[in-house]
matplotlib code that plots the C-alpha trace (Angstrom):
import matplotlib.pyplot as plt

x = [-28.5, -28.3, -24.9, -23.2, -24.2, -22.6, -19.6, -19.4, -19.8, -17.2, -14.8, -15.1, -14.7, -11.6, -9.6, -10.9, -9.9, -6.2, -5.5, -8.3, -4.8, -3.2, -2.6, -1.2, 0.3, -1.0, 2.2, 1.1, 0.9, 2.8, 5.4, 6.0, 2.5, 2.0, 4.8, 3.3, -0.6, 1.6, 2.4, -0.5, -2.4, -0.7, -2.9, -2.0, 0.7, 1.9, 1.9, 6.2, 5.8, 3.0, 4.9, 7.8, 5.4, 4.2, 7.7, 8.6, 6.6, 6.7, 5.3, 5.6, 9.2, 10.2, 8.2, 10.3, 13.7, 12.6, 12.6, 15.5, 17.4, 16.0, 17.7, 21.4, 22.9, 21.5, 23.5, 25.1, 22.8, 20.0, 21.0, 22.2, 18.8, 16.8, 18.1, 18.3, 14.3, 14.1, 15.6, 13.3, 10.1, 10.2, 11.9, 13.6, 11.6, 13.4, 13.1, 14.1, 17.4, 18.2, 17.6, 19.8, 22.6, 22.6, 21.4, 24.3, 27.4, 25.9, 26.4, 29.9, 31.2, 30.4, 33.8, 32.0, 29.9, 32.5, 33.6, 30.6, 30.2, 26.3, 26.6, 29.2, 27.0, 24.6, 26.2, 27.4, 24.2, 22.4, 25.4, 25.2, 22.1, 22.4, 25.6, 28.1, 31.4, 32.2, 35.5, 35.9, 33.3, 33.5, 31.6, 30.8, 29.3, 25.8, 25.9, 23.2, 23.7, 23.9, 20.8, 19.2, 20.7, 19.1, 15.8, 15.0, 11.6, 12.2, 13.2, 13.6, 15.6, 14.3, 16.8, 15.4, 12.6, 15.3, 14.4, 16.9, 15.9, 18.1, 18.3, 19.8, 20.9, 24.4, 27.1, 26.5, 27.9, 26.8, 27.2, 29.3, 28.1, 24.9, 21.5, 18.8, 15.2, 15.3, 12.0, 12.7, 9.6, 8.0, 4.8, 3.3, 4.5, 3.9, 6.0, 9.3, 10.7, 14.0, 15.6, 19.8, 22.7, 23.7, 25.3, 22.8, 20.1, 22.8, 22.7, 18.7, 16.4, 12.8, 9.7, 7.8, 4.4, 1.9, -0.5, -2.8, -3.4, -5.4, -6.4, -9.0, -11.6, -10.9, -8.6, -7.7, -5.6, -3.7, -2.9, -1.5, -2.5, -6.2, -7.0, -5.2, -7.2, -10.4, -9.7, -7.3, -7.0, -5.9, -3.8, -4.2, -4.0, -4.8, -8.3, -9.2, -8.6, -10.6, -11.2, -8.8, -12.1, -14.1, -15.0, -13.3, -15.7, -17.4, -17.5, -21.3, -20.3, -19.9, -22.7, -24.9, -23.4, -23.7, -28.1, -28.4, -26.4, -29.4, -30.4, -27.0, -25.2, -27.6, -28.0, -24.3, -24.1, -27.0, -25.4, -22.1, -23.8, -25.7, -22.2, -21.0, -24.4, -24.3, -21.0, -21.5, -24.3, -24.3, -21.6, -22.3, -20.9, -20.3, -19.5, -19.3, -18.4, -14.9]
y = [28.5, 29.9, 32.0, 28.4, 26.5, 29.2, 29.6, 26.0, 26.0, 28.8, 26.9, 23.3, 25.4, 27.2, 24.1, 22.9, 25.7, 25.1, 21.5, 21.1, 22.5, 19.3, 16.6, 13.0, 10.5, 7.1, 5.1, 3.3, 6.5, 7.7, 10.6, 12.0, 12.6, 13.6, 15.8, 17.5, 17.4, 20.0, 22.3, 22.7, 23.0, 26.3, 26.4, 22.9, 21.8, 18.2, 16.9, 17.6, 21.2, 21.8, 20.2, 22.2, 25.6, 25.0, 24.2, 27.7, 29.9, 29.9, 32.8, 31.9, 30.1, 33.7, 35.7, 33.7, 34.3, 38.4, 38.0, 36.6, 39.0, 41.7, 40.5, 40.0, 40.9, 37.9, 35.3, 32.8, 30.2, 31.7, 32.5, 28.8, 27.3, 29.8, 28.5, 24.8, 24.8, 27.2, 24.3, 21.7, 23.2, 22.0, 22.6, 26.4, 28.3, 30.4, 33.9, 31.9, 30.8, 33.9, 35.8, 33.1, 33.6, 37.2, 36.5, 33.8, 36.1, 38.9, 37.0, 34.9, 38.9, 39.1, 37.8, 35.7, 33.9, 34.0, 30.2, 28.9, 25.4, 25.4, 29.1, 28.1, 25.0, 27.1, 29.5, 27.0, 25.1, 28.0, 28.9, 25.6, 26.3, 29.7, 28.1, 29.9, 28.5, 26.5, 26.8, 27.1, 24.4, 20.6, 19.7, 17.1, 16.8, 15.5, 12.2, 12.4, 9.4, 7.4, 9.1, 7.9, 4.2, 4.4, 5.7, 4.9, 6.4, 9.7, 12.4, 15.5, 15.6, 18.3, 20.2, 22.2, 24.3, 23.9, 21.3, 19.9, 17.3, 14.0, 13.7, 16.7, 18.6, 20.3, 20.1, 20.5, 21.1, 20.9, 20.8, 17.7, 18.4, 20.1, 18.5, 19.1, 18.6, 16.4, 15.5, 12.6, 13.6, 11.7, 12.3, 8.8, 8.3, 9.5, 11.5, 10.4, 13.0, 12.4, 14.4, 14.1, 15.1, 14.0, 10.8, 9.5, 9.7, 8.0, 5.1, 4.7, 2.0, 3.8, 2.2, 4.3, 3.9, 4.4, 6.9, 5.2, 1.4, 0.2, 1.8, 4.2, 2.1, 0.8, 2.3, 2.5, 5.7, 6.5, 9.7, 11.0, 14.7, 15.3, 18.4, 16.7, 13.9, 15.1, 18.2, 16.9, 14.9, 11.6, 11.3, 7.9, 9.9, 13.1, 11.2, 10.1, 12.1, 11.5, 13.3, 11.7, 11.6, 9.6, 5.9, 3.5, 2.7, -0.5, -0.8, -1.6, 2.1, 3.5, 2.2, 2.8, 6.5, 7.2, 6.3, 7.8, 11.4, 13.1, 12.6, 12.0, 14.7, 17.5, 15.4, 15.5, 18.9, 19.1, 16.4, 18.7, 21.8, 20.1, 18.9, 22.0, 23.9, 21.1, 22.3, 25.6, 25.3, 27.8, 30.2, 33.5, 34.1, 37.8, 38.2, 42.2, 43.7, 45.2]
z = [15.7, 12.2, 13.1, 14.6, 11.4, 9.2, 11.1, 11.2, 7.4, 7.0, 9.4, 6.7, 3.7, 4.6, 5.6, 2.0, 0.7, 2.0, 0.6, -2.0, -4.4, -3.0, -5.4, -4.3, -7.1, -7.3, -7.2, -10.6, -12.3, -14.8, -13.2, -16.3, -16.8, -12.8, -13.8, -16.7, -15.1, -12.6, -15.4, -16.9, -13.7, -11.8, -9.2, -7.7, -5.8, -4.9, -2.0, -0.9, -2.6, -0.3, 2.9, 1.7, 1.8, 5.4, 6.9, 5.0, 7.4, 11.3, 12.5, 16.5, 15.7, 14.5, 16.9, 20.0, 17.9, 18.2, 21.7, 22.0, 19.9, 22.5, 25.2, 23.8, 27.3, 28.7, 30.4, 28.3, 30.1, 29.1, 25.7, 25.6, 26.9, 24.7, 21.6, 22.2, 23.4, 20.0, 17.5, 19.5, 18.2, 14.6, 11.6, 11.0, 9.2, 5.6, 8.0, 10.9, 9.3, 8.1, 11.7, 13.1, 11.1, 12.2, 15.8, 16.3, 14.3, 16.7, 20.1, 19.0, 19.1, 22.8, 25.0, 27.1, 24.2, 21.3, 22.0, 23.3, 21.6, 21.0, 19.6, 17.3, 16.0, 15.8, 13.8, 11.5, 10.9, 9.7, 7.2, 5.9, 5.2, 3.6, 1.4, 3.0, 3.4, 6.4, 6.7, 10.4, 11.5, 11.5, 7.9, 5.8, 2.6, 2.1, -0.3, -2.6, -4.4, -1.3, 0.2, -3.4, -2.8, 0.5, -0.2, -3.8, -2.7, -1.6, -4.2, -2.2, 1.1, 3.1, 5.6, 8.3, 5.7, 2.0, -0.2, -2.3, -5.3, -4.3, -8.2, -9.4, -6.2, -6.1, -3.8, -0.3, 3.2, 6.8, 10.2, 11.2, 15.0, 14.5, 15.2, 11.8, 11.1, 8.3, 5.8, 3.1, 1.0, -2.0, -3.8, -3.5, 0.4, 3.3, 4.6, 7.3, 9.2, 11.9, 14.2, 14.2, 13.1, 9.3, 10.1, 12.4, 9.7, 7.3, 9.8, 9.8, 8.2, 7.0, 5.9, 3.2, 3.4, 0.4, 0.5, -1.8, -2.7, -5.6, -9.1, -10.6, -10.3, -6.6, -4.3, -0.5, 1.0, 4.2, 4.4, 7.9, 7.0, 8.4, 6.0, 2.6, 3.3, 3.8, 0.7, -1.5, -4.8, -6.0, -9.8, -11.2, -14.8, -16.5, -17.0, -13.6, -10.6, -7.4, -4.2, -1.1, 0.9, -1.9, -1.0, -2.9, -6.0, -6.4, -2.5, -0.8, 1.0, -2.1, -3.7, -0.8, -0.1, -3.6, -3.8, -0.7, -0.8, -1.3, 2.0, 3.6, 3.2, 4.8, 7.8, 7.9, 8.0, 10.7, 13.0, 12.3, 13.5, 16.0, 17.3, 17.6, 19.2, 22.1, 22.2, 22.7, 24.8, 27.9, 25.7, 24.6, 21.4, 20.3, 16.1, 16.2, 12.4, 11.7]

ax = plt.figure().add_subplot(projection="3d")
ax.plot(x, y, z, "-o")
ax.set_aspect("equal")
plt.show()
């Protein structure tokens, strides 16, 4: 019993551990102070720089491109089908890009593949990407001041896994034919995410929802991350931060939570590891040492 209870314990500290850095902007707040909070505060990140992390790294993404680039004498069918499922799994990771690039120049050599269409798209989509010239691919530029127009809200536009800052971002080409994973990220919002190629998302209407309602001193959140909002922190100002989890103050929850923790939280953790031990009843669990 005491081995499930700590590795229970172990379990709710590490996804802590992985958001508790996470730090979500009150839309009242002052950015310029959210801004500076940052700075001064290395070990943080905001809520788009950690999204942006995540979609960075894809270890089974990059794992399945590996296996495809074992097998280059495959059929063009296969090949085909291989990478179309690949680009259907999420956004490309930063070594997924890169192996793509190499991976797509490699089989566009080959007589059978070198004017295969979704090849070719694919080829140009990742050099897009990497800000290599497009010279031979259908293109067009990404409008920055329109996607700020748009969507006043978001300030980064997120391509596949590279963030660019709507604000300030430089010229930029892509596919005309190719289909992206795009992110319009914002530090007060939740997150929206689409699936297209550039103009389709040019033609779509979003609703930006708030991530937290309310001030300091009373506040509601919804937050569609479970971890960030069980771990991470709110910023109303450099004075008042609060835990995403916290109950809004001034609520009879809070109040009541708040006389009672003293008992309420260790039954939480019993009920927790009680969960866990029903669960587990009729297992044998084996923790040998390295």
């Amino acid at each position: 019993m005491k081995q499930i209870l700590a590795i229970t314990l172990i379990l709710l500290i590490s996804v802590k551990a992985f958001c508790s850095g996470v730090l979500i902007q009150s839309p009242g707040s002052s950015p310029v102070e959210f801004n500076s909070f940052l700075k001064e505060h290395s070990e943080m990140l905001s809520y788009s720089q950690h999204l942006v992390q995540q979609l960075q790294t894809n270890l089974r993404q990059e794992e399945e491109l590996y296996r495809i680039g074992e097998n280059l004498e495959a059929s063009s069918k296969n090949i085909s089908d291989s990478l179309r499922l690949l680009q259907k799994t999420g956004p490309l990771s930063l070594n997924s890009v890169n192996f793509l690039y190499d991976l797509s120049t490699r089989l566009l050599e080959r007589p059978d593949l070198k004017n295969n269409f979704e090849i070719k798209t694919v080829n140009c989509k990742v050099r897009g990407l990497l800000g290599m010239p497009l010279e031979k691919c259908a293109k067009v530029r990404v409008d920055f001041l329109a996607i700020s127009r748009q969507w006043p809200t978001a300030h980064t536009l997120v391509i596949e896994s590279n963030p660019y800052a709507i604000s300030t971002a430089n010229s930029l080409e892509v596919s005309l034919e190719a289909v992206y994973e795009f992110q319009l990220l914002s530090d007060t919002h939740q997150a929206v995410s689409f699936r297209g190629t550039y103009n389709q998302l040019m033609q779509q209407h979003f609703v930006f929802v708030p991530m937290v309602q309310g001030s300091c001193s009373g506040f509601s959140t919804s937050i569609d991350d479970f971890n960030i909002q069980s771990a991470g922190t709110l910023f109303f100002s450099k004075d008042c931060l609060k835990p995403a989890n916290a109950p809004p103050s001034g609520s009879r929850f809070g109040e009541w939570l708040s006389e009672n923790k003293s008992w309420v939280y260790p039954v939480g953790i019993l009920l927790v590891g009680g969960a866990v031990a029903y669960g587990l009843k009729d297992k044998k669990i084996v923790v040998e040492k390295p």
